[in-house]
N, C-alpha and C positions, 0 to 999 in steps of 0.2 A: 425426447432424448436430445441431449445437447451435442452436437458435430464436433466442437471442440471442448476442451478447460483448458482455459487463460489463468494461469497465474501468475499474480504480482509480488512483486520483490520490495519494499520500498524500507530504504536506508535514512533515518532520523538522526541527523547527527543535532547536536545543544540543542536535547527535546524540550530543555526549560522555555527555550524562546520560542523553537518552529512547533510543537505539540499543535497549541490551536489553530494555527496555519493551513495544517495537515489534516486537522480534524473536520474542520468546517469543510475541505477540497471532498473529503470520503462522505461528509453527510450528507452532499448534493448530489452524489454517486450513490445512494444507500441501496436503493432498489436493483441495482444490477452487482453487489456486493452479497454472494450467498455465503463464503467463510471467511470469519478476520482473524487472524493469530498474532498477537504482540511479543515480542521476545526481549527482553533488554537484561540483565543483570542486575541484580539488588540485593540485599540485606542488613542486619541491625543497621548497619551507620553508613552505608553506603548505597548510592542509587546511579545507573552508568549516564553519562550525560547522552549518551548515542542509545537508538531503540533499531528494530528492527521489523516490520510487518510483512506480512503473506496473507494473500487476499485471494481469495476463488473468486475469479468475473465472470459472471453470468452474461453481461453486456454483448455486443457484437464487438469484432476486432478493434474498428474503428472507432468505437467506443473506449476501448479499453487504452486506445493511444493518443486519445483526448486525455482520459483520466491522468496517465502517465503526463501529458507535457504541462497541464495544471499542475501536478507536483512538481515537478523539473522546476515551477516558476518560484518554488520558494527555494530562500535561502539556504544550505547544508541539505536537499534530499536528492538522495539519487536512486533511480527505478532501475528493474530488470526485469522482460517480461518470458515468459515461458508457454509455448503453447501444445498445447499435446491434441492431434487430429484425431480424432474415430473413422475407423473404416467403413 
């Protein structure tokens, strides 16, 4: 049983450039990554240049704020993390 969930926040802004930036940062994280949710706005003709992700870390803390200042290092993202203790 996990003592904590760490959840991450991370804010995509001009996903057309930072997408793969971001993506390759999460694929080398994959293994301590158990949920990913993508959120951004889209339809017929239009797709939001800004994305939004929520990731369940499995990782320990200090892992988890590795992962965070990896992404801090690209251009337009910014993280928030959240941690919620078990008693």
């Amino acid at each position: 049983m996990l003592d904590q969930h760490i959840i991450l926040g991370i804010h995509v802004t001009d996903r057309a450039h930072h997408a793969t930036d971001v993506q390759e940062i999460l694929t080398e994280y994959g293994c301590t990554i158990k949920t990913r949710i993508g959120l951004h706005d889209v339809g017929p003709e239009h797709c939001s240049p800004t994305g939004l992700l929520l990731l369940e870390f499995i990782g320990s803390e200090a892992d988890s704020e590795m992962l965070c200042e990896r992404l801090r290092g690209v251009e337009g993202v910014e993280t928030k993390k959240m941690v919620f203790n078990h008693p």
